[in-house]
N, C-alpha and C positions, 0 to 999 in steps of 0.2 A: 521252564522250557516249553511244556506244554501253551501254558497261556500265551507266551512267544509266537507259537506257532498258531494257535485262532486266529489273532489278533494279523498276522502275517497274511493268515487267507483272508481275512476279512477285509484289510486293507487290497488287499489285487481285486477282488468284486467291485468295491465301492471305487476304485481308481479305472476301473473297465466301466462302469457302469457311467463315470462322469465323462470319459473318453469317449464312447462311443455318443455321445448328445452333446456335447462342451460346446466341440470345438466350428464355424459356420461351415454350412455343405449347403449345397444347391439342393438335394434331395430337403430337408427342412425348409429351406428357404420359399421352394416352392408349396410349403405345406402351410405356411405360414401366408405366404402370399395369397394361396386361394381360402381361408378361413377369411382374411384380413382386409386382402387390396381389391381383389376380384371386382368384389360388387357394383366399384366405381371406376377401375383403372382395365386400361384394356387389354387382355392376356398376351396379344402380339407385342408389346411395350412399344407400340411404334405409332398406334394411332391414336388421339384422343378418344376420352368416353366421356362418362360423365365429371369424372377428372382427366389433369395431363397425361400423356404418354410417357411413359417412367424409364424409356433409354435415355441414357446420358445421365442420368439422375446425378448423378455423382460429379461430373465435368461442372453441369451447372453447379452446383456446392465450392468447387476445388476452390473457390476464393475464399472460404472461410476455412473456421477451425471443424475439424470432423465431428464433433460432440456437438453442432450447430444440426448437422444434419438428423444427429437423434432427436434435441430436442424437440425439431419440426415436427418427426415423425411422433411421437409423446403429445406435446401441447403446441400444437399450429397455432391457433387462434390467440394464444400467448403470446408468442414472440412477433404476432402482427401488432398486439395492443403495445408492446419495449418497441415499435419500429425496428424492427432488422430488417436493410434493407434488401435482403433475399425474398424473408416472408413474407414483405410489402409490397412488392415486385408482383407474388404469386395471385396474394389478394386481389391486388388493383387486376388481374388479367382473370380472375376465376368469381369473382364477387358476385353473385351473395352466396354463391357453392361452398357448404363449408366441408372442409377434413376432418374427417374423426378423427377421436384423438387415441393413439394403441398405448397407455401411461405402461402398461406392463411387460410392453417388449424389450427384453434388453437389449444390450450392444451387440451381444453376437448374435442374435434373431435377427438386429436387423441388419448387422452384416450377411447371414444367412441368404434375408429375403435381397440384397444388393448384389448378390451373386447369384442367385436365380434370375434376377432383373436383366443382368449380362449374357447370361448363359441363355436364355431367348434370343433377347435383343440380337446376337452377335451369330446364330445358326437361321438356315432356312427355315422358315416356320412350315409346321406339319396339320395337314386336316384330321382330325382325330377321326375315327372307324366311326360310324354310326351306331347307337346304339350299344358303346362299348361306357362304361364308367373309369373317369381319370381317378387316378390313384391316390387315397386321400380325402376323396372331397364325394365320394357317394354314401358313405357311412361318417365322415368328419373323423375317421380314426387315423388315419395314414397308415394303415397295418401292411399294405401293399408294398409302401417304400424304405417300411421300418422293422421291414419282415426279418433282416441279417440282424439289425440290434439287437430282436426278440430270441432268436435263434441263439447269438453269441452269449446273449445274457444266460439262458438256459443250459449250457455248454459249462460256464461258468458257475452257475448253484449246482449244476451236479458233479461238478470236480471238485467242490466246497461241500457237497453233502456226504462224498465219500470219507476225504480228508477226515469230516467227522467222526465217521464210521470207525476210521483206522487207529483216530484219537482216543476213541471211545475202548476199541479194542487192547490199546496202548494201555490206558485207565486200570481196565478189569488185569489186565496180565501181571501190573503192577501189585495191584491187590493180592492178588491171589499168589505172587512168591514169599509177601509179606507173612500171608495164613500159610505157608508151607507148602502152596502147590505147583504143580507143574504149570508154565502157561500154557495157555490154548493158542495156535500160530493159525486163521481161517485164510483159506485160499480166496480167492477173489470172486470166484465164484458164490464160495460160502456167504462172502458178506456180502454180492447182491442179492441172496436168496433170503436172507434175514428178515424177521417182522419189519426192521424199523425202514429197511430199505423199499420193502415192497410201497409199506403203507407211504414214504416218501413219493415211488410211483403213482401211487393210484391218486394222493392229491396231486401229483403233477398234470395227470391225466384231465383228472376232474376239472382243475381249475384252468389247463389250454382248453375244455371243453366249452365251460362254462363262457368263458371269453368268446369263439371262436360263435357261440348261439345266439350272445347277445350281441354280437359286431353282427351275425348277419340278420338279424333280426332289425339291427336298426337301418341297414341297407333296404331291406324289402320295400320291392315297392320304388324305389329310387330309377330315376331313369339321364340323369345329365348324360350332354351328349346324344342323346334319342333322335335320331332323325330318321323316320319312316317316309316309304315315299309316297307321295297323295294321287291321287287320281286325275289331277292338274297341274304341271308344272310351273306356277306360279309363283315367280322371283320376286323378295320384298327387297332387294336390292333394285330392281328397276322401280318399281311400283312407289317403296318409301323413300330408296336412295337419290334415284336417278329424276326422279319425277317430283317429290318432295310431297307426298300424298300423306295428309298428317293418320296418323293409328287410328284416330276417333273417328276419321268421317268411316275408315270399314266396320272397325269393332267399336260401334256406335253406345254400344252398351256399356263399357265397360263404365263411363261414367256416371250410370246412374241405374244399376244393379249389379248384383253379385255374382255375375257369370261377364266375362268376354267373350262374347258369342261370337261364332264365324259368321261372317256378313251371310245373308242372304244373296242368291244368283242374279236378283234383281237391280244390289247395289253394284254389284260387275257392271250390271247392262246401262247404269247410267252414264258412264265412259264408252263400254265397249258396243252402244249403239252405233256410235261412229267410230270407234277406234276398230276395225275388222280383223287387222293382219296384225301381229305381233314384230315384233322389230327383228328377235333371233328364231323365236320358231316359226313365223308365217300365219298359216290357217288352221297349223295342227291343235293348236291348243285354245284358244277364243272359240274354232267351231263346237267344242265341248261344252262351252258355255253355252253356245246356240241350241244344241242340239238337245241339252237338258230344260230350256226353257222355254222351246220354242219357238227362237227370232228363225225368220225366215233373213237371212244378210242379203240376198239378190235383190225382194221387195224393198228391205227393209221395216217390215210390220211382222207384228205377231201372227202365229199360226191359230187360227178360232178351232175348236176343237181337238189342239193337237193332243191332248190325252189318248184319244182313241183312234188315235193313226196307227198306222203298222210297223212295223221297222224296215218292210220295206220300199212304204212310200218315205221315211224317215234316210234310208240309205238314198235312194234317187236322191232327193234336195240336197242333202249337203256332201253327197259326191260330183255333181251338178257347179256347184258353187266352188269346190276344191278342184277344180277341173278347170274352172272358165276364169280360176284366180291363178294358176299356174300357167294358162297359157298367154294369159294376161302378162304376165312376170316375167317370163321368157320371150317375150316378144315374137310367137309361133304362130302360124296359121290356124293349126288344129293339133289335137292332142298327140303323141307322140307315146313308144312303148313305156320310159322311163317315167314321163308324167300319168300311166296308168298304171303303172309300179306304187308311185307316189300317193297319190287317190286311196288307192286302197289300202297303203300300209296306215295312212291317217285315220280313215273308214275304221278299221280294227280296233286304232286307239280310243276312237270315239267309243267302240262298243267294251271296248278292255275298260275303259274308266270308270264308264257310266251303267251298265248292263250287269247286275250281279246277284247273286242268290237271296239276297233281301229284297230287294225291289224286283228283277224281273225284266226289270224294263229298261228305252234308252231315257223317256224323259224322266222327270221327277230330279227332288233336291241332290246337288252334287255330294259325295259321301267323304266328305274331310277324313284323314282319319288325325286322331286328337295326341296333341303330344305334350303339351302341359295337363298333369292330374294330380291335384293330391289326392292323401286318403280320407279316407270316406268320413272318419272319426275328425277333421281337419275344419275347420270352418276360415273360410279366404271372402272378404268380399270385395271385388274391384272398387266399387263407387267411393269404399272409405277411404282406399288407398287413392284413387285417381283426383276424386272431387272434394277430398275433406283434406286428404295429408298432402293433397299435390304432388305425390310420389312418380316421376317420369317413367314409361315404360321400362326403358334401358336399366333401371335400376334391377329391377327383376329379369328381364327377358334379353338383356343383353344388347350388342349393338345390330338390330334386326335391321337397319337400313342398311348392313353391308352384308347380312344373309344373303347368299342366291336360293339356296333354299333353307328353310327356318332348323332350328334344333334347338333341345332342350338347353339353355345356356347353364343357368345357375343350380345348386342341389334342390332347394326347395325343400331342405331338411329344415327339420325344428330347430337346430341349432345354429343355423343359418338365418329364421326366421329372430330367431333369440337375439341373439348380435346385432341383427336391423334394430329392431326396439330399442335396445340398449344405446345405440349411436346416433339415432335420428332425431335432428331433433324439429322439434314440434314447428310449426307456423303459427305461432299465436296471431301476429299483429293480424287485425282487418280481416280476421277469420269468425265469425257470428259462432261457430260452433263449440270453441271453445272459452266462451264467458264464465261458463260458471266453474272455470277455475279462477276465482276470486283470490285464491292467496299467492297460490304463479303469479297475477298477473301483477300484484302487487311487490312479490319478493324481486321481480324484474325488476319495475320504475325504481323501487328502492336501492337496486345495485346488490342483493345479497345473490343474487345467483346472475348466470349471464346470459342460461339457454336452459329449454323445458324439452325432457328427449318422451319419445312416446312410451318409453320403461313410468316415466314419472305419471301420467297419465292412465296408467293401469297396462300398459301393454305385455304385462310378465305376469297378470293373473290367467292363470287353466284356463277359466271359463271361456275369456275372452275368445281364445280359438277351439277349446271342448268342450263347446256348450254348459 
């Protein structure tokens, strides 16, 4: 009877424990999604990235059998080489883009992640807070969305540890009318105040502790979603989007060193020599550009000496220019109270952006503030990834030509970085760099493999990124 009764709790743990994860949720779905789909598909499911947009994913399918749709999602690049002509379809419209392949998501994962796909797709989509980390995907634990499983499972061993207890109690009482004595009947109290219950406590304690240091320790430091506001309003939606201004001519670096540097004020000025007024803000935000570097906009020429101007021969010129540019615009005789309202509320911005306890002053380099960083133990270098692996911005940085203003897109966790290696795969062909992988390139022509990911190539040794 007893063994009856273990076996009985044991059975409701393990039948709650497969219950609460079994069966698809949108809360998985989307956990599963941002480990998995992120990188390449676009969170809205509505716009292209650097793959398709994944509403409707399913409609497009409805002509096949459902188990077609897993396989895609498992081995794409398989069922293009059978000709199916869904995945052939996809090929010919995305080629040479390939899809990773997820072999270990099951069926309800990916039902999971198909009902998160919906449950976007089919709501208003929301601007996430600045600065705030989505749930999930700043530590890769989902402890956030998976906090009631944790909860209810804990709820559960300790209504299983009691049960024990009573069992146990059950045990001894038996024993003891056998030897002739009286039993012992503990009130409820008695048996949570027992050795075995305490010391149950204190590892429970210990190891929510334990958990709880190493989840935020592997957060620290994490900033997705980070969008701080700069000291320019400068939209890479008009700039990359609207305008079609490739990443490399600003962040000219990125291709061939290990930093992406913020352009310098001078690469602005090769545009905004002529480009003066801004299409939505006007003069407020270009004269910052001026006014840090010195274009005089009325001349048209550089200021000689302007390091050692004042601020407030600095304020005359481009309240001067802000003034004869709005009267300009309004088609006005002369300045009016509203356009000296205006003047000087811009005047301010000039001094609020550029004017600050490090420098002191209005001109000098504009002060970005920085919102991609890894840590410091971390080694990233652009040129390998831009100029060796061809790896496209967007992969990393998201879809920045529909930013109005930029933010941290993707985690930029090591297990995130982990996953890239593991899926990416290499550009051998007409690549000089990678020759002296002599037996890839051979196990290729020979047909024993049919892709080289950068895991194979060393990308999953320490060194590589910890020195």
């Amino acid at each position: 009877m007893l063994l009856k009764r273990i076996c009985w709790v044991s059975s409701i743990v393990l039948l709650a424990s497969f219950a609460a994860q079994a069966a698809p949720n949108v809360e998985e779905g989307k956990n599963l999604f941002i480990a998995n789909c992120a990188a390449c598909h676009n969170k809205n499911m509505k716009d292209n990235l650097t793959g398709p947009a994944l509403a409707g994913v399913e409609e497009r399918w409805a002509a096949y059998p459902r188990t077609d749709l897993y396989k895609w999602v498992r081995f794409s690049q398989n069922m293009v080489t059978e000709g199916h002509p869904r995945a052939v379809e996809l090929w010919a419209q995305w080629k040479p883009t390939l899809m990773n392949n997820f072999p270990g998501l099951t069926d309800d994962q990916i039902e999971s992640v198909l009902l998160y796909i919906n449950d976007v797709a089919n709501k208003k989509p929301t601007t996430p807070a600045p600065g705030t980390d989505t749930a999930g995907t700043g530590g890769g634990s989902g402890s956030g969305t998976n906090m009631w499983v944790f909860a209810g499972l804990a709820l559960i061993l300790a209504l299983l540890a009691f049960a024990l207890m009573r069992i146990i109690d059950n045990l001894s009482n038996i024993t003891r009318v056998q030897a002739g004595e009286a039993p012992v009947n503990r009130t409820l109290l008695q048996v949570l105040t027992t050795k075995g219950a305490v010391a149950f406590l204190v590892f429970a304690v210990t190891l929510i502790f334990g958990y709880k240091t190493v989840d935020n320790a592997t957060r620290m430091g994490r900033q997705q979603n980070y969008q701080p506001e700069q000291p320019i309003a400068f939209s890479h939606q008009l700039h990359a989007g609207a305008n079609k201004i490739d990443c490399q001519y600003c962040h000219d670096s990125a291709r061939r060193s290990k930093h992406s540097l913020i352009p310098g004020t001078n690469t602005c000025m090769n545009c905004h020599s002529a480009v003066k007024k801004g299409t939505k803000s006007g003069t407020s935000e270009i004269t910052k550009i001026f006014a840090s570097i010195g274009f005089d906009p009325i001349t048209n020429k550089y200021i000689p000496d302007y390091d050692n101007w004042t601020d407030k021969q600095i304020e005359d010129l481009y309240k001067q220019w802000i003034g004869q540019e709005y009267i300009a615009s309004n088609s006005l005789p002369a300045m009016n109270d509203a356009g000296r309202s205006i003047v000087q509320d811009q005047w301010e911005g000039i001094v609020k952006a550029l004017k600050n306890d490090s420098n002191g002053k209005i001109q000098g380099p504009i002060e970005w503030v920085r919102i991609h960083n890894l840590a410091d133990h971390a080694y990233f270098n652009h040129a390998q990834h831009v100029a060796v692996g061809q790896v496209a911005c967007q992969k990393c940085h998201g879809p920045v030509e529909q930013m109005e203003e930029v933010y941290q897109y993707s985690t930029l966790g090591m297990g995130w970085c982990i996953n890239c290696h593991r899926e990416t795969e290499v550009k051998f062909k007409d690549n000089d760099y990678y020759k002296q992988f002599e037996r890839y390139h051979q196990e290729l022509k020979d047909g024993k493999r049919d892709k080289v990911t950068v895991a194979d190539v060393g990308g999953l040794e320490c060194q590589k990124c910890h020195y």
